[in-house]
C-alpha positions in Angstrom: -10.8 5.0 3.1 -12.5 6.5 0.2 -9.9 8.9 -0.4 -7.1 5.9 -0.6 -9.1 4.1 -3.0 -9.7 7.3 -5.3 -5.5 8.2 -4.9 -4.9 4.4 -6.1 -7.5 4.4 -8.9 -6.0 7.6 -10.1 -2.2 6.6 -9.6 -2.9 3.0 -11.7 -4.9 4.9 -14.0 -1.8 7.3 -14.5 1.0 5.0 -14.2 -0.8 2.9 -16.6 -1.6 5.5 -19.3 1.3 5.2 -21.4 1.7 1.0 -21.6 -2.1 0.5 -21.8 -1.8 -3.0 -20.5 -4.7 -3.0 -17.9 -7.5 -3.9 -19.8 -10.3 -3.4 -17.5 -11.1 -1.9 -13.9 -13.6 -3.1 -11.5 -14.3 -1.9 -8.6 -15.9 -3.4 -5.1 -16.0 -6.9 -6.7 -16.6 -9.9 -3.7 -13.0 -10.3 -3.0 -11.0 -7.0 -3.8 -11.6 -3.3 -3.6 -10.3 -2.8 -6.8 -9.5 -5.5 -9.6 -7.2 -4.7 -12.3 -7.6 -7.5 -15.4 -4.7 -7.3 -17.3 -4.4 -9.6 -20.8 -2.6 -12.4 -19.0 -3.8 -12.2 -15.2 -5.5 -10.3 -12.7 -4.5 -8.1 -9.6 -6.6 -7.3 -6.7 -6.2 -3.9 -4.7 -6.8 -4.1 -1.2 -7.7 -1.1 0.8 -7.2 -1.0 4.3 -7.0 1.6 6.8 -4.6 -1.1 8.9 -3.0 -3.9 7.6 -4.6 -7.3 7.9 -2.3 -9.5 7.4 -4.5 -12.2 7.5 -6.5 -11.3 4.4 -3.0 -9.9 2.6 -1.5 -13.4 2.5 -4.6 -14.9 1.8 -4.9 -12.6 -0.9 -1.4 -13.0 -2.2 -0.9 -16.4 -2.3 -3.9 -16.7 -5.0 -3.2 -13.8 -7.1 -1.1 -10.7 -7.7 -1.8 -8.7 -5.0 -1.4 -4.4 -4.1 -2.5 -3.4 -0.7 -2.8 0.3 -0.2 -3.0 1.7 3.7 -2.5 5.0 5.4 1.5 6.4 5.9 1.2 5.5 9.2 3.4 4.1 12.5 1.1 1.8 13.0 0.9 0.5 9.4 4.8 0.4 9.4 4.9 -1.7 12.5 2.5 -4.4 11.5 4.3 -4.3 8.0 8.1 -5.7 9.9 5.7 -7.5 12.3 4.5 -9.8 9.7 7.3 -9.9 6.8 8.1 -12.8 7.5 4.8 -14.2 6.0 4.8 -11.3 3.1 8.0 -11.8 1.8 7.0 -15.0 0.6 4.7 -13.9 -1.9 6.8 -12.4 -4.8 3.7 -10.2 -6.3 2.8 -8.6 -3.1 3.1 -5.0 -3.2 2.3 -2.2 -0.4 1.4 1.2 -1.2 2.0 3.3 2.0 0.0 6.7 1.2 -1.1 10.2 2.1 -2.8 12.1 -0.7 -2.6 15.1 1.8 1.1 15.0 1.8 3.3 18.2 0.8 6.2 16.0 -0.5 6.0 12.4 -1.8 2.2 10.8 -1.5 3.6 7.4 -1.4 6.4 4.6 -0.6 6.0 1.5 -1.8 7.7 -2.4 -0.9 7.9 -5.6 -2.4 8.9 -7.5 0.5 10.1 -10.3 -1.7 12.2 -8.0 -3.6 13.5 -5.9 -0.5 14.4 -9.0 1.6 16.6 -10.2 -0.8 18.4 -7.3 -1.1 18.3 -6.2 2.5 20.3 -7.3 5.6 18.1 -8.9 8.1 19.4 -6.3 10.6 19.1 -3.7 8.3 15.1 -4.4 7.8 13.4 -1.8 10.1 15.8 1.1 9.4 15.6 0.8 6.0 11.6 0.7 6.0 11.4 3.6 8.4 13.8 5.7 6.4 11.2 4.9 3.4 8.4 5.8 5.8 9.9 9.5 6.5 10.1 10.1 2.5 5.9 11.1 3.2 4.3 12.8 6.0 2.4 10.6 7.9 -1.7 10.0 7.3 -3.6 11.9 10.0 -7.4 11.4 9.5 -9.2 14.7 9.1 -10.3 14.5 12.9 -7.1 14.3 13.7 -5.8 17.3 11.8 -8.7 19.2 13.0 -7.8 18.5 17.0 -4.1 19.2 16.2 -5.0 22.6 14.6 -7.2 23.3 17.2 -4.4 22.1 19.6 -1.4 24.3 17.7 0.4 21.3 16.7 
């Protein structure tokens, strides 16, 4: 997930460039991947090539929290699998990413914010609509055996 976490550094590094509020960046300390200090608090970026849900809300419910995975299916379906449990933590924040992408790179949900402004029924339609805004994440093994397949 080396790529991921370069795409993230650079995006925060960008997105940040203007407002200068992110005072430091470490990365690969003991509990995050990345951690952004900011003047007033912290935020950990997690990595993940599929989300753990697990060590998200762990994660979340100490601090403000980004978790960066693959555009995948799979990603998507263990996203509505666990909202339940991620839309309580207001500064949760998934970044759903291909850096190989020919249109958007990335979609990203609060699941805080969206529940409250989504219709339960509503939920998975609306996330997989957001999920075909960038191609989805194949490996490079994967894009190899598709060439090599004519896909």
């Amino acid at each position: 997930m080396k790529l991921l976490k370069e795409w993230a550094l650079e995006y925060l590094k960008a997105k940040d460039a203007f407002v200068k509020q992110i005072k430091n960046i470490e990365e690969n300390t003991k509990e995050c991947d990345v951690m952004l200090h900011y003047e007033t608090h912290d935020r950990c970026v997690l990595v993940q090539d599929t989300i753990d849900a697990d060590s998200v809300v762990k994660k979340a419910a100490a601090q403000p929290t980004y978790v960066v995975v693959p555009n995948t299916k799979e990603n998507v379906e263990l996203l509505l699998k666990n909202w339940d449990g991620f839309k309580e933590h207001k500064q949760l924040c998934f970044f759903f990413v291909n850096p190989n992408s020919k249109t958007e790179q990335k979609w990203m949900v609060y699941p805080s914010t969206h529940d409250s402004i989504t219709e339960k029924n509503a939920l998975r339609k609306g996330i997989e609509s957001l999920f075909l805004t960038v191609e989805p994440y194949m490996t490079p093994e994967k894009r190899v055996s598709d060439t090599a397949a004519g896909n």
